[in-house]
C-alpha positions in Angstrom: -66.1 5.7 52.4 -66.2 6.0 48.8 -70.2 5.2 48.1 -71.1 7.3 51.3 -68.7 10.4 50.2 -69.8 10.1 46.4 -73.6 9.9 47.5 -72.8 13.7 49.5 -71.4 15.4 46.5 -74.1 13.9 44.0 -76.9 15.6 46.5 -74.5 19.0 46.9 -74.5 19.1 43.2 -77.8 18.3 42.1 -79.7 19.6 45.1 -79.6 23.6 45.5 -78.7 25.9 47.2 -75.6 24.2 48.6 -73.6 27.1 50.6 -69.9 27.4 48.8 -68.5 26.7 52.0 -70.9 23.6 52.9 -68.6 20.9 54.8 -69.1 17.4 54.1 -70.6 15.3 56.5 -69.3 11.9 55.8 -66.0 10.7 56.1 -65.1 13.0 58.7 -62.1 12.6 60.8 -60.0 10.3 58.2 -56.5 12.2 59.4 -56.0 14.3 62.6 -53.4 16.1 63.9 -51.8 15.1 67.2 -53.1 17.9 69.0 -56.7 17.3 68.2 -57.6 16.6 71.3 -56.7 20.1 72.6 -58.4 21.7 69.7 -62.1 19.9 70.5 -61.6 20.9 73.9 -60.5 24.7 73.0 -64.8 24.0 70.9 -62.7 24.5 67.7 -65.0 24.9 64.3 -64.0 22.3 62.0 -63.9 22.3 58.3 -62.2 18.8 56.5 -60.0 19.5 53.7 -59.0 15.9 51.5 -59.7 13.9 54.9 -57.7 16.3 57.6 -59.8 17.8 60.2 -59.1 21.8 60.5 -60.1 23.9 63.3 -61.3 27.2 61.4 -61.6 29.1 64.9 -61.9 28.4 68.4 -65.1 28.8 70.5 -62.7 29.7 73.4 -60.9 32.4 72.1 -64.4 34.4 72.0 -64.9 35.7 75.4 -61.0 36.8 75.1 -60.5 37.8 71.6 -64.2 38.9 70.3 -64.2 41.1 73.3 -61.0 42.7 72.8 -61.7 43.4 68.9 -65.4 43.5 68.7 -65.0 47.1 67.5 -63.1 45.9 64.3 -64.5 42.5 63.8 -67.2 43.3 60.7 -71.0 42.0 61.6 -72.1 39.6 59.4 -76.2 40.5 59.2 -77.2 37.9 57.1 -77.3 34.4 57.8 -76.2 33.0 53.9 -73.0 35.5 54.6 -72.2 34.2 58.2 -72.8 30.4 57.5 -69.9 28.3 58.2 -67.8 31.5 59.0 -67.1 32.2 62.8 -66.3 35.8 63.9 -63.7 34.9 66.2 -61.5 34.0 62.9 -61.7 37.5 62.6 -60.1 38.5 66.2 -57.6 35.4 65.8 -56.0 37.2 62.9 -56.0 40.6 64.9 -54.6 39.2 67.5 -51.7 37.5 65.7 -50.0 40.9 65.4 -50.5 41.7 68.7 -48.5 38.9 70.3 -48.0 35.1 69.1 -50.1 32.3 68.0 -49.9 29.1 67.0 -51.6 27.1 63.7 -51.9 23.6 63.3 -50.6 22.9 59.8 -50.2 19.3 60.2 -52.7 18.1 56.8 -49.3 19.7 55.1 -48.3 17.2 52.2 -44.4 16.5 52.9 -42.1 14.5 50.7 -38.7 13.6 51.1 -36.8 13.1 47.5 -33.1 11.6 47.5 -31.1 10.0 44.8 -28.5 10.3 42.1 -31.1 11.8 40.3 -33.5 13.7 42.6 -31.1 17.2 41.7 -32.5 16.8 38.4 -35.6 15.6 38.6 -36.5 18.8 41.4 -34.9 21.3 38.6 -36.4 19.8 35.4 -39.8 20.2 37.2 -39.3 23.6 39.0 -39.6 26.9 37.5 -37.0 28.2 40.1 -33.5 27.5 40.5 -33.6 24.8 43.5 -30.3 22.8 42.4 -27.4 23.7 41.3 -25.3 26.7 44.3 -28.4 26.2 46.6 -26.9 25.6 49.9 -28.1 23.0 52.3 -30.7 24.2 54.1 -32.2 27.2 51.6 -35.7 27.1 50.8 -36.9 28.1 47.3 -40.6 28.9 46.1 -41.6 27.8 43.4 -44.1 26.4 40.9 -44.6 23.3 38.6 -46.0 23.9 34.7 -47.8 21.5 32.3 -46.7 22.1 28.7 -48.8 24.7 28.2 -47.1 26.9 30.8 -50.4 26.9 33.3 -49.5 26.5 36.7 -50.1 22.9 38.1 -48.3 23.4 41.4 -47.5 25.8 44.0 -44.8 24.9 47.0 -41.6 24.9 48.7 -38.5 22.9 48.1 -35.8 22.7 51.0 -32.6 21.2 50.2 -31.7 19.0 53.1 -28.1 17.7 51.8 -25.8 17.5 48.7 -28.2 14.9 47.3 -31.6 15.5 49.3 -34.7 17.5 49.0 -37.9 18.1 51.5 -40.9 19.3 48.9 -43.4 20.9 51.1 -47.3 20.9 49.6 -50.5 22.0 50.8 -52.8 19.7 52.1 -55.2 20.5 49.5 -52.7 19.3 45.8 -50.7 17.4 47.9 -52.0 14.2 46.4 -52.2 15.5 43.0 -48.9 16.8 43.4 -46.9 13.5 44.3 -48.4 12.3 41.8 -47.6 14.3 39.1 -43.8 14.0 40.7 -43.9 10.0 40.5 -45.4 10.0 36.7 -42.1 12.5 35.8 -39.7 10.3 37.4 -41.1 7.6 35.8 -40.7 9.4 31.8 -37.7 10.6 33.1 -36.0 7.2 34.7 -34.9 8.7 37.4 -33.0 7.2 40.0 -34.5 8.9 43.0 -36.6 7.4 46.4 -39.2 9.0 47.4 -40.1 9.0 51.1 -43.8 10.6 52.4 -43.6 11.8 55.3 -47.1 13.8 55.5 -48.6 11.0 58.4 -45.0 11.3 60.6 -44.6 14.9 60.5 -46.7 17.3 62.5 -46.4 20.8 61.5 -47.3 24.4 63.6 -47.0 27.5 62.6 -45.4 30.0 65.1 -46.0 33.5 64.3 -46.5 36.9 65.5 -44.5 39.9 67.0 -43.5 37.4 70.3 -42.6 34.3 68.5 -38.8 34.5 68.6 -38.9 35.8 72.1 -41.3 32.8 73.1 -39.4 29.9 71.1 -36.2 30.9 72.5 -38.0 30.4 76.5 -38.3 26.5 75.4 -34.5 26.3 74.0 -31.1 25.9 75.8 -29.5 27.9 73.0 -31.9 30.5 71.9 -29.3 32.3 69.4 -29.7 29.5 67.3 -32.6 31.6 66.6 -31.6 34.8 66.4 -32.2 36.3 62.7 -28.2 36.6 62.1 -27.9 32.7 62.9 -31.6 31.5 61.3 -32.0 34.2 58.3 -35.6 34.2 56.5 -36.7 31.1 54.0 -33.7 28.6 55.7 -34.3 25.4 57.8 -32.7 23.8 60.3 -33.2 20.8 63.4 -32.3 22.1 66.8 -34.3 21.3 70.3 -36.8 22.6 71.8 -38.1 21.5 75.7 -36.4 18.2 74.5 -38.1 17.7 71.2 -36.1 17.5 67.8 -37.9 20.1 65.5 -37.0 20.8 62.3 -37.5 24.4 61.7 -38.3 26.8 58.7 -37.9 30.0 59.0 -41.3 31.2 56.7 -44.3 33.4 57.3 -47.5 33.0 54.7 -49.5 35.0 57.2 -47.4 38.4 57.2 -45.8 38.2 60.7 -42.3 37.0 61.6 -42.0 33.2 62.7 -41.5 29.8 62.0 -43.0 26.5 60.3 -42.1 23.9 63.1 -41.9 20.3 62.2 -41.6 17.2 64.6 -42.7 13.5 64.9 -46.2 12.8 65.6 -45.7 11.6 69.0 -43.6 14.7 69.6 -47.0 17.0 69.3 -49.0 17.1 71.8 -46.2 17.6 74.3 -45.3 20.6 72.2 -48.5 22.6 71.7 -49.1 21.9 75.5 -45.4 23.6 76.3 -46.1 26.3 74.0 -49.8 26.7 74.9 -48.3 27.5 79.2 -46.0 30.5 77.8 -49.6 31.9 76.4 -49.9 31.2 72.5 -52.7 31.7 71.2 -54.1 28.8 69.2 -55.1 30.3 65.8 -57.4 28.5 63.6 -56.6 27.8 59.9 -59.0 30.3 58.6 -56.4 33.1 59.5 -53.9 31.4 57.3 -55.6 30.0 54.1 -57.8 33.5 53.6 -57.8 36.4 55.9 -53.6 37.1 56.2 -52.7 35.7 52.7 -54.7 37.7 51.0 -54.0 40.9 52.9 -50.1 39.7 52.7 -51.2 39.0 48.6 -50.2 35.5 48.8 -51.8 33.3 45.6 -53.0 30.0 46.8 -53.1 26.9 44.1 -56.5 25.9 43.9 -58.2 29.2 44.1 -56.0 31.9 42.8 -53.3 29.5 40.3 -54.9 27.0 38.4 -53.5 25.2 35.2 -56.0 27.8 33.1 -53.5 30.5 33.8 -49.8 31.3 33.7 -47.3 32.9 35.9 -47.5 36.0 34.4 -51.6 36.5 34.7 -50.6 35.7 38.5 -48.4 37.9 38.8 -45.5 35.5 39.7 -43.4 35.5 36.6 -39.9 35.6 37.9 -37.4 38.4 36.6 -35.3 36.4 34.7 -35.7 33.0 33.5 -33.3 29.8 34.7 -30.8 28.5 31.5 -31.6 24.7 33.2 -34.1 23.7 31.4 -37.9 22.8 33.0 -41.3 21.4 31.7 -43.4 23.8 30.2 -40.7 26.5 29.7 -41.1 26.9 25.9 -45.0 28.0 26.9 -43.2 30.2 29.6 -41.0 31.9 27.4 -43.9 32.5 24.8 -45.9 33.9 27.4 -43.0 36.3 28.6 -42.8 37.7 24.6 -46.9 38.5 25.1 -47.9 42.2 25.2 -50.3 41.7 27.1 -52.0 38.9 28.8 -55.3 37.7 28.3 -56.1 37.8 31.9 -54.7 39.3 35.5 -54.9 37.8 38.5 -56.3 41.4 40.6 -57.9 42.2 44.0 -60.8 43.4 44.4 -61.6 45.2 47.5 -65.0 46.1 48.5 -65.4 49.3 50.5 -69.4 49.0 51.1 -71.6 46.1 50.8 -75.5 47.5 49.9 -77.8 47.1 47.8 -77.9 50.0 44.8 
């Protein structure tokens, strides 16, 4: 795996032009989610991201969806432009605030941290507040620093119990990030476990206009839903058709909804349930790009990298936790500045000629 993935990026870099979004060849379908299956059979476009196969689109949805939107889906002319990009993407995220739709999210990085220590550990490393009042349940944004105050990580942290925490990564640093957890506990000697669950978890996201209204079809007690009894960035188990899910109530896309999370052998019964009541599956391409950037969601990686700090991203919080946390003397120098030497902006591009 190794020699033949090593041999692919030695030719990408030393062989032009290699398209940006080139997928590898080799090594393909390391990880799959349970549903994968379904999503070959739906024709979807698939793009691997640290060994998870990702549907980017679906071939099916583009006598439905194309169709409907082809008056607002942008023609790509030129073939360097429309390589490894697939118009129904486009229609996908139309479509997802027009009713409901599903994404598999399943190369999510999860990590279960408990321990005397774990408390700590979590707010020594975070930026936010993620100890301390939070209540069980309560989901927190936030963002790891090296020394130097650049931003190394970008995630969620749920507390699940007095002692507890779920840290929620994207497929892409999950690695890295563990990692970098581990090597602190270790300087640290903290008395924590550390249980990965990334392989036994599935993930989908549910959003859109209709997602409540079509959760609450496969539950037997559908106010557990309702946004008085869930409110926005909490979690919480309950059933649905006779699955345990574990549910977070989050939205990186811009439309109401849920992160749903359930064993492996769970998934495929699910997405097929969900899939009768008419969600739309979605491909990933919608979430990663298209809907976080309109929603102007930063994504580690591309937009936060360890070169910059929370305040050229835009992310610097209002005020700044007494607990202390790695990095925050660079943090607290950075908040003093002027002026930054960079800012994170958007660009948007109203016509695309030649002068």
């Amino acid at each position: 795996i190794v020699e033949s993935r090593c041999a692919e990026i030695a030719q990408k870099v030393y062989t032009p032009a290699v398209h940006p979004r080139e997928p590898f060849a080799t090594s393909r379908e390391r990880f799959v989610s349970p549903f994968y299956e379904r999503e070959v059979a739906l024709g979807g476009y698939f793009m691997e991201i640290k060994g998870w196969e990702r549907a980017h689109g679906y071939r099916a949805n583009e006598a439905t969806l194309l169709a409907k939107y082809r008056d607002r889906v942008p023609a790509r002319e030129h073939e360097w432009d429309s390589r490894h990009f697939w118009e129904v993407s486009n229609a996908e995220h139309l479509e997802l605030s027009e009713s409901v739709g599903m994404i598999n999210l399943s190369h999510f990085a999860i990590y279960d941290i408990a321990g005397p220590d774990a408390e700590s550990l979590l707010e020594y490393l975070s930026v936010a507040r993620v100890g301390g009042p939070t209540p069980v349940g309560k989901g927190v944004y936030t963002h790891f620093l090296d020394e130097n105050g650049g931003i190394k990580a970008d995630l969620t942290i749920v507390r699940l119990d007095a002692t507890s925490f779920r840290v929620i990564c994207g497929g892409d640093t999950g690695h890295r990030d563990l990692v970098w957890i581990q090597r602190m506990a270790v300087a640290r000697g903290a008395d924590i476990t550390l249980l990965n669950q990334t392989h036994r978890l599935a993930t989908l996201g549910l959003w859109g206009p209709k997602a409540r209204e079509t959760l609450s079809k496969l539950m037997s007690s559908p106010d557990a839903i309702s946004p008085e009894n869930f409110p926005f960035a909490t979690a919480k188990a309950f059933e649905v058709a006779g699955i345990t899910v574990w549910a977070f109530r989050i939205s990186y896309v811009g439309e109401q909804g849920f992160e749903l999370y359930f064993d492996f052998d769970s998934g495929l019964d699910l997405w097929d349930q969900l899939f009768a009541l008419g969600v739309v599956p979605i491909g990933v391409e919608t979430y990663a790009n298209s809907r976080r950037l309109e929603k102007s969601l930063r994504l580690q990686n591309a937009d936060l990298e360890t070169d910059f700090n929370l305040y050229e991203a835009g992310l610097a919080r209002s005020v700044v936790k007494k607990a202390a946390f790695h990095g925050k003397s660079a943090y607290l120098a950075q908040r003093g500045l002027d002026q930054q030497t960079s800012y994170l902006c958007t660009l948007v591009m109203l016509a695309n000629e030649d002068a």
